[in-house]
mmCIF file of the C-alpha atoms, coordinates in Angstrom:
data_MODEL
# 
_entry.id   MODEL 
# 
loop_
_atom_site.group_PDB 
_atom_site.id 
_atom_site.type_symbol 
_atom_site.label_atom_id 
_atom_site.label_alt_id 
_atom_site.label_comp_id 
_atom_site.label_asym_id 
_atom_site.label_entity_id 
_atom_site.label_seq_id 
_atom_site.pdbx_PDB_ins_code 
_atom_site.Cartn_x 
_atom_site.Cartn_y 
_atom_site.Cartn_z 
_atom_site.occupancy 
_atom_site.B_iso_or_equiv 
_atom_site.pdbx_formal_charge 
_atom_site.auth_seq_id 
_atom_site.auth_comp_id 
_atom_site.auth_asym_id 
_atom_site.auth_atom_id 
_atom_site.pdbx_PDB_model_num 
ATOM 1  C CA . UNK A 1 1  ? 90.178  126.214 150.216 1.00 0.00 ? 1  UNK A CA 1 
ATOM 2  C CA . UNK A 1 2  ? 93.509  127.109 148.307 1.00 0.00 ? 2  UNK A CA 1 
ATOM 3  C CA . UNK A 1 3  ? 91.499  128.374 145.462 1.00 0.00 ? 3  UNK A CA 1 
ATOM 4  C CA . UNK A 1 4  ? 89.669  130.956 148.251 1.00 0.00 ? 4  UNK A CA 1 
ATOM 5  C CA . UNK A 1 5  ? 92.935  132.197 149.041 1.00 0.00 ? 5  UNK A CA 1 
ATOM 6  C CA . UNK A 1 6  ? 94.515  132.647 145.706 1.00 0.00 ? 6  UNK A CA 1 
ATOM 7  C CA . UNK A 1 7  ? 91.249  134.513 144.834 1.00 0.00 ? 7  UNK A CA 1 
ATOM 8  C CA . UNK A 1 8  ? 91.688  136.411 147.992 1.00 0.00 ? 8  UNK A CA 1 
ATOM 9  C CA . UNK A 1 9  ? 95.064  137.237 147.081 1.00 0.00 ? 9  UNK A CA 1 
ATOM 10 C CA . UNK A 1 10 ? 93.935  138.557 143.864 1.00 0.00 ? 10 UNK A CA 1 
ATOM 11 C CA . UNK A 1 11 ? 91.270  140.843 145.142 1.00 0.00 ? 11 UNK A CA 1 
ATOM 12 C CA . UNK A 1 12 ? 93.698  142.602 147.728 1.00 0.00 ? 12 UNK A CA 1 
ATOM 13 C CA . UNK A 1 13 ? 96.126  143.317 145.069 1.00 0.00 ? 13 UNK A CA 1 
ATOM 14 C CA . UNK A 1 14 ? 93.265  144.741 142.735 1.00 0.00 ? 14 UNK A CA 1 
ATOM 15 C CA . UNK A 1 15 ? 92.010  146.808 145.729 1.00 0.00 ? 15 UNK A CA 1 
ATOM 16 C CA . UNK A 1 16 ? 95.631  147.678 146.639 1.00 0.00 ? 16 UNK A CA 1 
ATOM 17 C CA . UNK A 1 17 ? 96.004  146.304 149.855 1.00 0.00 ? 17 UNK A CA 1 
ATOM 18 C CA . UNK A 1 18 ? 98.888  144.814 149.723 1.00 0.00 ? 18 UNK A CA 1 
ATOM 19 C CA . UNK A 1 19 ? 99.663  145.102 154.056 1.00 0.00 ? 19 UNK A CA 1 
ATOM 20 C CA . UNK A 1 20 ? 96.403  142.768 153.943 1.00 0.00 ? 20 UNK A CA 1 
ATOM 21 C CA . UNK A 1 21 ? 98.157  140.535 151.893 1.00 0.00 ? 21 UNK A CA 1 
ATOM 22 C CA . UNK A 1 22 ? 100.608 138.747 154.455 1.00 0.00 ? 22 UNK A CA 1 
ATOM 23 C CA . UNK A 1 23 ? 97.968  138.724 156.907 1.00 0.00 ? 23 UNK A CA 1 
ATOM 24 C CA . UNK A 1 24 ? 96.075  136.528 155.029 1.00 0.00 ? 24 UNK A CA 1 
ATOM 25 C CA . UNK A 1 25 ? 98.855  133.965 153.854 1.00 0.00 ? 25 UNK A CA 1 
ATOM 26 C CA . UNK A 1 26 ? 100.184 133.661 157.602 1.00 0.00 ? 26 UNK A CA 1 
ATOM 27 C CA . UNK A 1 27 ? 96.619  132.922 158.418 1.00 0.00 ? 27 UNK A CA 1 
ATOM 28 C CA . UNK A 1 28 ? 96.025  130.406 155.725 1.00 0.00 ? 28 UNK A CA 1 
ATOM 29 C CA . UNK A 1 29 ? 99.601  128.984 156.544 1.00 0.00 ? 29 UNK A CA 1 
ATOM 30 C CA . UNK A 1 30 ? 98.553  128.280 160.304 1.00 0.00 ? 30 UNK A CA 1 
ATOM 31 C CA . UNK A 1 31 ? 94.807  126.932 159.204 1.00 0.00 ? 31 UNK A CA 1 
ATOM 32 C CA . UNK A 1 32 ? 96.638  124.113 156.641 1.00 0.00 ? 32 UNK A CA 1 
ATOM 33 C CA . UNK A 1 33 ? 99.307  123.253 159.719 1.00 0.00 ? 33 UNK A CA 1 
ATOM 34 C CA . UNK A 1 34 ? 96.508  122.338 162.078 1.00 0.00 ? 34 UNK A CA 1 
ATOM 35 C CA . UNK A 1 35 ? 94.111  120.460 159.522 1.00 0.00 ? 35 UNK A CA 1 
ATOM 36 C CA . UNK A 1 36 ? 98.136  118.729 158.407 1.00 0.00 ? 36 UNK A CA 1 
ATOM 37 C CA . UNK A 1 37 ? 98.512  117.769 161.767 1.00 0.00 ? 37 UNK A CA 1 
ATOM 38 C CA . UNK A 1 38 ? 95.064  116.552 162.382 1.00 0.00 ? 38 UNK A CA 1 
ATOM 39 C CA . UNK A 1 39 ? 94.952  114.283 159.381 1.00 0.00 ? 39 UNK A CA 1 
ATOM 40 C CA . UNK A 1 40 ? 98.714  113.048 160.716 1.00 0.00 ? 40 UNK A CA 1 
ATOM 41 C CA . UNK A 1 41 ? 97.301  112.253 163.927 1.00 0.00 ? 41 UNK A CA 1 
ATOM 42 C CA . UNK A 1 42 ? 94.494  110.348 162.231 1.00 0.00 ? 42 UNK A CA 1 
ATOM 43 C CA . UNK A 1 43 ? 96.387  108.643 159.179 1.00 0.00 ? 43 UNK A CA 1 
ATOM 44 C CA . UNK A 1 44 ? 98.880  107.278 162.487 1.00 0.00 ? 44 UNK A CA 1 
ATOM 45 C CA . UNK A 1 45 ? 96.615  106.226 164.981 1.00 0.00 ? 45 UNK A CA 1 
ATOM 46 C CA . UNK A 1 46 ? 93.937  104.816 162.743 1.00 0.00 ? 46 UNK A CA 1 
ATOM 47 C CA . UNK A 1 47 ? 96.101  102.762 160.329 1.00 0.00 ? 47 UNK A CA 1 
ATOM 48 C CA . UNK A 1 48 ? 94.924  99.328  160.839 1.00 0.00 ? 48 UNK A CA 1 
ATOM 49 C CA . UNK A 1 49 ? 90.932  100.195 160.683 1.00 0.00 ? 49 UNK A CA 1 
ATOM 50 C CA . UNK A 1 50 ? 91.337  102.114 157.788 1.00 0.00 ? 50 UNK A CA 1 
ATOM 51 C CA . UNK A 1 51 ? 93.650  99.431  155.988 1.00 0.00 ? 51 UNK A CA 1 
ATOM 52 C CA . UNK A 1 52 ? 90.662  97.001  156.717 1.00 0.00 ? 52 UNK A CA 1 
ATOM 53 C CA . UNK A 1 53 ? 87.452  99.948  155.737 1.00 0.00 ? 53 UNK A CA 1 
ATOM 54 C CA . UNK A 1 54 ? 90.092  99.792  152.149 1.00 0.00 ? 54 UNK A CA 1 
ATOM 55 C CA . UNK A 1 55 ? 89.477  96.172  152.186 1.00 0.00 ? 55 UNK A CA 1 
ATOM 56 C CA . UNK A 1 56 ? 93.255  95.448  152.338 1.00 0.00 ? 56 UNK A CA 1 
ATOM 57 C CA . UNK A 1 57 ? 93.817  91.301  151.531 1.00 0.00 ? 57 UNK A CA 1 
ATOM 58 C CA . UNK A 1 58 ? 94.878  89.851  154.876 1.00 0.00 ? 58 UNK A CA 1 
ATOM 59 C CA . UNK A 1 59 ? 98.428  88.799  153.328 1.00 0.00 ? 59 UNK A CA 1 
ATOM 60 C CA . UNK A 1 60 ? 99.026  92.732  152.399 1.00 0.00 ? 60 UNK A CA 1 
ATOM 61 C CA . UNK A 1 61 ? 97.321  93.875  155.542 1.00 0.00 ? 61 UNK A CA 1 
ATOM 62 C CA . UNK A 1 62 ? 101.061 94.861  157.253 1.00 0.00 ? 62 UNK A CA 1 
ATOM 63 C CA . UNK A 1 63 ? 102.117 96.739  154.435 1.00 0.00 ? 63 UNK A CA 1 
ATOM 64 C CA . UNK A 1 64 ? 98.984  98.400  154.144 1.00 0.00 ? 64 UNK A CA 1 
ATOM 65 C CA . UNK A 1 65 ? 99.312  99.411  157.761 1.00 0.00 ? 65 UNK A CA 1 
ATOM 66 C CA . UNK A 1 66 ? 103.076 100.762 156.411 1.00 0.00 ? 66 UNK A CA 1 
ATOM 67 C CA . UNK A 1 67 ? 101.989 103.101 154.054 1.00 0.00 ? 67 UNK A CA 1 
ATOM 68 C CA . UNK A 1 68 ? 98.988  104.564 155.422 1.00 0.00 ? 68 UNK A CA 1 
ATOM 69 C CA . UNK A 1 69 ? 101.357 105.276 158.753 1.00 0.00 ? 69 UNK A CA 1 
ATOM 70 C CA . UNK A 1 70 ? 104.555 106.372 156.943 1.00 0.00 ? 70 UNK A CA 1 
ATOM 71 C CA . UNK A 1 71 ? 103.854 107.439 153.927 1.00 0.00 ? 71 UNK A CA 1 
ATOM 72 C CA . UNK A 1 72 ? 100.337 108.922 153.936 1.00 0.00 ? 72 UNK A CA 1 
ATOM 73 C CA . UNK A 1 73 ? 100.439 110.315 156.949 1.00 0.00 ? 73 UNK A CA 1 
ATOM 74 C CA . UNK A 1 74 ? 103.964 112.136 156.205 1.00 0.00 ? 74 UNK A CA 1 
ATOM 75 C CA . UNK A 1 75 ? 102.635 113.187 152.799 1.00 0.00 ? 75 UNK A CA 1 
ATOM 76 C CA . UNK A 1 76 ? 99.809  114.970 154.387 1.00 0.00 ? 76 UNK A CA 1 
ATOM 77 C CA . UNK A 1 77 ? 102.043 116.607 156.772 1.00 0.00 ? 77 UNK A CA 1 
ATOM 78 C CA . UNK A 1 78 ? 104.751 117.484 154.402 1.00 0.00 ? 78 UNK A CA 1 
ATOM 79 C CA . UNK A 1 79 ? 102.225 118.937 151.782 1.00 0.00 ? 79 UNK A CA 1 
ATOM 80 C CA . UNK A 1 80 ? 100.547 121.359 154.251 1.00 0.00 ? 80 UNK A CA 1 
ATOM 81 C CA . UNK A 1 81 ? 103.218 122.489 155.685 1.00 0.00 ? 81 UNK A CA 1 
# 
């Protein structure tokens, strides 16, 4: 989807629309903060049943649960935003 915008991007400034332009990013920017905060909401919530669908040894099973609630689910939210 990033790839669609750059391209985007590209096309308004060959065309020479460049009020188009911010339009566009803004509208990107708010599509990536609700699919951020979607996966967020998931990565949190879900952190044990996805721990076990990774097939997490039951010894590791609480850190698992760690990273896929702190650090996953903050990475997603700190990359889209």
């Amino acid at each position: 989807m990033r790839w669609g915008i750059t391209v985007l991007i590209a096309r308004y400034i060959g065309e020479k629309k460049m009020n188009s332009i911010g339009a566009l990013i803004g509208g990107a920017t708010v599509v990536f903060a609700i699919i951020s905060a979607i996966i967020f909401v998931v990565m949190i919530t879900l952190a044990s049943p996805i721990s076990t669908l990774m097939q997490a040894p039951k010894e590791a099973l609480g850190f698992n649960c760690y990273l896929c609630k702190n650090l996953w689910g903050r990475y997603f939210l700190y990359c889209c935003l």
